[in-house]
N, C-alpha and C positions, 0 to 999 in steps of 0.2 A: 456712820459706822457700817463695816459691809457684815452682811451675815454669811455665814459661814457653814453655808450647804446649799443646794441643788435643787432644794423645794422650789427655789424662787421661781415663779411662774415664767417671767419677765425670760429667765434664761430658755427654758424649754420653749416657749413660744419662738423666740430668735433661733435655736437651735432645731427647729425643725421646718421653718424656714428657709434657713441656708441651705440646710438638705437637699430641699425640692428646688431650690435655687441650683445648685448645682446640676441637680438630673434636665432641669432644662437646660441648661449651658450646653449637654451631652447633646438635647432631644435637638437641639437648634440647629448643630453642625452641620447638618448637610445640607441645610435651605441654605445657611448665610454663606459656604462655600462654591453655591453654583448660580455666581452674581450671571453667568454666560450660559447659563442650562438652562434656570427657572424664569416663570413670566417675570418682570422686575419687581409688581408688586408684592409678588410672592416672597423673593430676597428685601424687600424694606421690611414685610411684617416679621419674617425673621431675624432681622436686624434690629428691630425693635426691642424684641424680647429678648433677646440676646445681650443687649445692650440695658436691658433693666435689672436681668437678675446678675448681671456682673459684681455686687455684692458678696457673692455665694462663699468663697473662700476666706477672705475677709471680716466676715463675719464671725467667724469659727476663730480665726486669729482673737480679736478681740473678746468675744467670751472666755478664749485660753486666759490672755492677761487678766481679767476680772476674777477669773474663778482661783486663778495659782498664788497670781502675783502676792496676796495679801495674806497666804497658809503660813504658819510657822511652825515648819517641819525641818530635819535634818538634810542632808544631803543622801545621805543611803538611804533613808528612808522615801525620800521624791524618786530616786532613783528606781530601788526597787517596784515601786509601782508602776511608775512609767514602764518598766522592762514588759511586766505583763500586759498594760493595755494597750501598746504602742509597738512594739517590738516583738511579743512573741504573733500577733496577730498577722505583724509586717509579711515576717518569715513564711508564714504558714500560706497567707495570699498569694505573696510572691509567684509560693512553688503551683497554686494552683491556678493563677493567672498563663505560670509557664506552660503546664499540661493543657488548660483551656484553649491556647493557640497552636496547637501538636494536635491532641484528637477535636476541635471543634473546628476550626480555623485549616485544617491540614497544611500545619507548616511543620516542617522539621524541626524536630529537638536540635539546638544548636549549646554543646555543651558549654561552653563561653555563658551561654544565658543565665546557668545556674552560679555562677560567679560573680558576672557583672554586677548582677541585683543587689547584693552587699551594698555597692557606692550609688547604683543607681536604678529605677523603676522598671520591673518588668512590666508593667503596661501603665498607657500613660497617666492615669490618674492616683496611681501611688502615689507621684511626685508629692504628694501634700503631708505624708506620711513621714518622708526625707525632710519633709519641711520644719512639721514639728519636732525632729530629732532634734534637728538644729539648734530650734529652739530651746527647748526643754535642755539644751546643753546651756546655755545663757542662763535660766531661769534662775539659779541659786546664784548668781552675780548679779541680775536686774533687782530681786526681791532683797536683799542687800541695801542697794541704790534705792528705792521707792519706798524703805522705810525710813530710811535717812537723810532722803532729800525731801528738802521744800517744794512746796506746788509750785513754785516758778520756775524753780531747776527741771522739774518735771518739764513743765513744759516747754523751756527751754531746748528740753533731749528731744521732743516732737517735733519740734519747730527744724533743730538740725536737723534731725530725721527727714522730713517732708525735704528740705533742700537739699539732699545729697540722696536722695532715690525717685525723685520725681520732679523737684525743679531743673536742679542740673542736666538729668538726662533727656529732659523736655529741649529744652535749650541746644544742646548737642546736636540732636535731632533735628533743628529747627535753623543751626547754623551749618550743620557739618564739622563741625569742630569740637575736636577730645576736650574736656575741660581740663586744668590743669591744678584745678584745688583737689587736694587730699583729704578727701573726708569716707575714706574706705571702712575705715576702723567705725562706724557706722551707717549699717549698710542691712536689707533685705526684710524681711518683716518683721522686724523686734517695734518698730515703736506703733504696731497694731496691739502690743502686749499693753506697752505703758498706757495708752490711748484707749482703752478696755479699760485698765485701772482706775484712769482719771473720770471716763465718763459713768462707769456700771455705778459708782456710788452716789451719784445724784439721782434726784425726782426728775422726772422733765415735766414738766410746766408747760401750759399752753401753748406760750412767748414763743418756745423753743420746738415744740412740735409744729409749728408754724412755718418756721424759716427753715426746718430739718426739708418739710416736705418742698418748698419753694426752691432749697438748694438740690435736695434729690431730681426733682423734675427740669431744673437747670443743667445739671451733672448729666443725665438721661441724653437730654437734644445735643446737647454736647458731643457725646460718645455715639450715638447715633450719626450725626449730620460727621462727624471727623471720617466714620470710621465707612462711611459713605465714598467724602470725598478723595480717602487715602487710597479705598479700593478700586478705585475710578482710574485715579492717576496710573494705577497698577496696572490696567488692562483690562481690569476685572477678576484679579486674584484679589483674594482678601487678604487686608491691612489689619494685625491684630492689635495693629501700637496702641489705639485707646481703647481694648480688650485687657491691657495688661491692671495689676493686682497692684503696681507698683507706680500710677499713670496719676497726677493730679486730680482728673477726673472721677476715677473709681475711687481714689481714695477720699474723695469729700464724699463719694454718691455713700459709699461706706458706711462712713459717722453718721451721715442722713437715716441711713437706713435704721441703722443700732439705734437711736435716738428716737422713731417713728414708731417701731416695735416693741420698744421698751415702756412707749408712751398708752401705747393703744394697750397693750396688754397689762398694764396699770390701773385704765379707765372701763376698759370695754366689759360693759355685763355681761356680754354674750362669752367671750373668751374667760370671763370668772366665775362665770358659771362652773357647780363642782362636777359634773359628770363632761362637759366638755376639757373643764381643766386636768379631769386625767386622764381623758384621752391624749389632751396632745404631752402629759407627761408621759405616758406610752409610746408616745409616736418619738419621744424625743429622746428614749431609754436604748432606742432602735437606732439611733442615727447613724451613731459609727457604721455597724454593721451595715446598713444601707448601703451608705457611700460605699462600702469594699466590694458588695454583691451588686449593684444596679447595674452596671457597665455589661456583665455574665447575659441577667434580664433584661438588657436594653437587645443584644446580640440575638438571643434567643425569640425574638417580639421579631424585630425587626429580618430574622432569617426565615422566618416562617415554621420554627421546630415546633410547634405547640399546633399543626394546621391552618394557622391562617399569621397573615404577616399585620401588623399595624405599623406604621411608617407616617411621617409628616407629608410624606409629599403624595398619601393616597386620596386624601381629599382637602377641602379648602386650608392651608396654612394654620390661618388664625383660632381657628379650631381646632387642627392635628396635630399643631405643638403642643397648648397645654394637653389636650386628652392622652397623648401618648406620654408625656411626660408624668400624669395623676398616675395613669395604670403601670408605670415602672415604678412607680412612686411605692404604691402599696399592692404591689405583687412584689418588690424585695423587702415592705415592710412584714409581711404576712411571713414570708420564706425565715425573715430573721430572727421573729416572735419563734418560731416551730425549731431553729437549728438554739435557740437558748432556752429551750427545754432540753436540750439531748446534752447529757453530763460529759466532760472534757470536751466536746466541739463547742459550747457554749463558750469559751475561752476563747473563740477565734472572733466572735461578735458582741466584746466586752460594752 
């Protein structure tokens, strides 16, 4: 049976995970883009990590499905909520992502910018933001489906899923040739929703944290060693094809991951320990917020506004990503703990 609230450790632990997941994806960009600038060892160790926390979005996908899929609530009333936690925050980033590139950035107000953003991101990491809309538009049709279908039907909908966004396009890829099956009408990241459902209600068991990590670390050399020889072929411009959300690879390294974290934060005394376990419920209360401010704090570190710069490529790699990646980490988790004490701006870091 699932329970039915946010205490569960298991979820905060994974959720504050993908967080910093994500802010290294940011912190990596410019080692794994200059396969022709940096020494090479330098562009493998950034390719490495790059290639490991490629989880980071996916993980958030599937916590959505576990946490929503199983609520029974109305449609106005899902609705209503989503507006404020999802929507009025969008809005608000949007417009100070737009000014951020105007006085920080000194680019021109391009009035077109305050419009586009309606359909699409003013900067590039919103994009996840338009993703969950998407989503969250499905929701009360999928939650429908997942109480009324059987676990095989269920997985049946994954199994299509996986072949019409990651087989296929693999294949296409790999021949040059459009496929010509129609399997549109399932398509983008819904069955990370189902795939959350199915897995968030079980224990995971040894057996299964075993082969999670055997398949992770398979999934890893994989997207690595591809995304190597893709950028090779390139010139030396980087291949993000086994970078993508939607790539066979990421999506087994995915499950792996959900599965790892779920398991470890089940068993591990140290993470159930109570004064650690509320710190990362802290850290994990913070997350959204993070993800919409860290990009502002990555700019700010890395221009040098605060007197001194921190950058990956100021000293050794394997070092300079994560440490630049920890101190964005929690210099926007600090910044969003302090903006959700200040009354109506705490509404933009729900």
């Amino acid at each position: 049976m699932f329970k039915n609230d946010e205490s569960i450790l298991w979820v905060h632990f994974i959720r504050v995970i993908a967080t910093f997941f994500v802010i290294m994806v940011h912190t990596c960009s410019s080692t794994i883009n200059g396969y022709n600038d940096l020494p090479i060892a330098d562009w493998w160790i950034g390719n490495v990590y790059a290639s490991t926390v490629r989880p980071c979005v996916p993980l958030f996908f599937l916590l959505t499905g576990y946490l929503l899929l199983n609520k029974d609530e109305s449609i106005k009333k899902f609705f209503i909520k989503r507006t404020s936690k999802v929507i009025f925050p969008l809005f608000v980033w949007s417009l100070l992502y737009i000014l951020w590139h105007v006085f920080y950035s000194n680019k021109l107000l391009e009035l077109d910018s305050l419009v586009v953003f309606f359909l699409a991101p003013a900067h590039f990491h919103l994009w996840f933001l338009y993703a969950i809309i998407g989503l969250y538009l499905y929701m009360p049709i999928l939650r429908v489906f997942v109480k009324n279908a059987s676990q095989d039907l269920m997985y049946y909908f994954v199994i299509l899923w996986f072949i019409a966004v990651a087989v296929i396009p693999f294949f296409e890829k790999l021949v040059l040739t459009p496929s010509k099956i129609d399997l549109k009408m399932i398509s983008g990241f819904v069955g990370y929703l189902v795939l959350g459902y199915l897995i968030g209600k079980y224990k995971v068991n040894r057996k299964y944290f075993i082969l999670a990590v055997f398949v992770a670390i398979t999934m890893i050399i994989i997207t690595v060693m591809g995304t190597y020889l893709l950028t090779i072929r390139g010139g030396g411009e980087l291949n993000k094809y086994f970078f993508g959300y939607l790539t066979p690879n990421v999506i087994f390294m995915s499950v792996s991951f959900f599965v790892i974290l779920k398991y470890l934060s089940d068993r591990h005394i140290l993470i159930n320990n109570k004064k650690i376990n509320f710190i990362i419920q802290k850290m994990s209360s913070a997350s959204f917020g993070i993800y919409l401010i860290h990009i502002m704090v990555l700019d700010v570190l890395y221009n040098g506004a605060l007197g001194f710069s921190l950058k990956p490529e100021f000293f050794s790699v394997i070092f300079s990503i994560p440490l630049t990646a920890i101190s964005i980490y929690f210099l926007s988790f600090f910044m969003v703990l302090f903006l959700k004490r200040i009354p109506w701006v705490c509404k933009i870091v729900p």
